[in-house]
C-alpha positions as CSV (number, residue, x, y, z in Angstrom):
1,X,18.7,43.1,23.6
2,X,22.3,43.2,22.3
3,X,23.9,39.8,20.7
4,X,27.2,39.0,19.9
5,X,28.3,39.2,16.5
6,X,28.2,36.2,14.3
7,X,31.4,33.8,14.6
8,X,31.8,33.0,11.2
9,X,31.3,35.8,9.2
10,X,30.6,38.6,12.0
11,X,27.4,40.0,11.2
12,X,25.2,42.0,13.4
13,X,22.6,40.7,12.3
14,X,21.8,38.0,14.9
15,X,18.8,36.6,16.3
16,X,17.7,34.4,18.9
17,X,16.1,31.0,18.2
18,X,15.4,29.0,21.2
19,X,18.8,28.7,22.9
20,X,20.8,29.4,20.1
21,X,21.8,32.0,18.0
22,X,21.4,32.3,14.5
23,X,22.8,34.2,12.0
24,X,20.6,35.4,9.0
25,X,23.2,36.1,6.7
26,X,25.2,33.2,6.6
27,X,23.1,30.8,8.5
28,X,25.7,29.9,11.4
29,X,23.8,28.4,14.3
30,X,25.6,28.4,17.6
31,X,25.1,28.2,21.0
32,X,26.2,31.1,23.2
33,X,27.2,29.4,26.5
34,X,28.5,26.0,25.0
35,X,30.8,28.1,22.2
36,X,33.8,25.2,22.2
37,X,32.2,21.9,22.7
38,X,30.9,21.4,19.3
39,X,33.6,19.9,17.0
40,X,32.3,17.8,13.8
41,X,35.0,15.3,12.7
42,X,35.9,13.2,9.7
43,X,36.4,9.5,9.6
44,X,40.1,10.3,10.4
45,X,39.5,12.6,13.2
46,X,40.4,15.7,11.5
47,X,38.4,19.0,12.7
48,X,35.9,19.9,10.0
49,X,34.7,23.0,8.7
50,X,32.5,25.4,6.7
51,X,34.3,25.8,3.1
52,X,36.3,22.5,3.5
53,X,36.3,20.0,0.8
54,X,35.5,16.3,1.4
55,X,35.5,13.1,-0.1
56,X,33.0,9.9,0.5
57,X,34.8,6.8,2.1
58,X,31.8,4.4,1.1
59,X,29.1,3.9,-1.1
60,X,25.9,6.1,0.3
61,X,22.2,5.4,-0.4
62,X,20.4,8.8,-0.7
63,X,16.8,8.2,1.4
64,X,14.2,8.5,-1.1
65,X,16.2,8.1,-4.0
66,X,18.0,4.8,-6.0
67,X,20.7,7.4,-6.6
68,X,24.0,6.0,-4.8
69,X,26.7,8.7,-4.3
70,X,29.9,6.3,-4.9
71,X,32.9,6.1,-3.4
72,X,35.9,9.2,-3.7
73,X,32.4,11.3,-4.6
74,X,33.7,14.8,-3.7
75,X,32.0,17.8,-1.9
76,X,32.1,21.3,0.0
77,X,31.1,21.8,3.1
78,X,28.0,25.0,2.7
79,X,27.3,24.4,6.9
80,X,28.1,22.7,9.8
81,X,24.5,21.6,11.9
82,X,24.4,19.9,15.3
83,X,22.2,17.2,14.2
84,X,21.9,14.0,15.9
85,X,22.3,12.0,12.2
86,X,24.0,14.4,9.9
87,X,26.3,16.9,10.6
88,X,27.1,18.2,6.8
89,X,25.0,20.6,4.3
90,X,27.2,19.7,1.3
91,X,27.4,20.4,-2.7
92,X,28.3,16.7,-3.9
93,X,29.5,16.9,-7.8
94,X,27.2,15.4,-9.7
95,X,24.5,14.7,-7.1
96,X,23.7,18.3,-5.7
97,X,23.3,19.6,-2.3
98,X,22.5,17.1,0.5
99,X,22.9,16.1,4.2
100,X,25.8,13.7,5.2
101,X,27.1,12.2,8.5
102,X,30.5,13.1,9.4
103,X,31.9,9.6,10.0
104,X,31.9,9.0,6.2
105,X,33.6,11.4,4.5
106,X,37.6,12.3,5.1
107,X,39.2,15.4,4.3
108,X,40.7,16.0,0.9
């Protein structure tokens, strides 16, 4: 079975999961027939995306943790997910690599 090439950095490489399509190389996950309703935005309502850089708007509790990532805390977007509670796989200086919701973070 033949699949389209990966969106975001067009590989061939793409598999099946489910009802989306993943790609191994960069780890893009997309679905095929639903290709332009998913849109992750920032407190402001600017479109994010993969590679963008982001800075906190509040003072965020990591779960698990009594680490606090402060307010103006920058970070790059590594992946965009459709998750139900975070949307962002960021780098965060100073804290490392985490999950974030959308709604607190703006574009820098």
């Amino acid at each position: 079975m033949s699949y389209p090439p990966c969106p975001q950095c067009h590989s061939e490489f793409v598999y099946q999961d489910q009802n989306y399509l993943v790609c191994p190389e960069c780890a893009h996950e997309w679905n095929p027939d639903d290709q332009d309703s998913f849109a992750v935005k920032d407190a402001n309502g600017a479109p994010l995306q993969q590679g963008d850089k982001v800075t906190c708007i509040k003072d965020l509790k990591v779960k698990g943790s009594s680490q606090v990532i402060k307010v103006g805390s920058k970070a790059i977007i590594k992946r965009i997910v459709d998750g139900k509670d975070h949307q962002l796989d960021c780098k965060i200086v100073g804290a490392g690599e985490m999950m974030i919701t959308a709604k607190y973070v703006k574009k820098a």
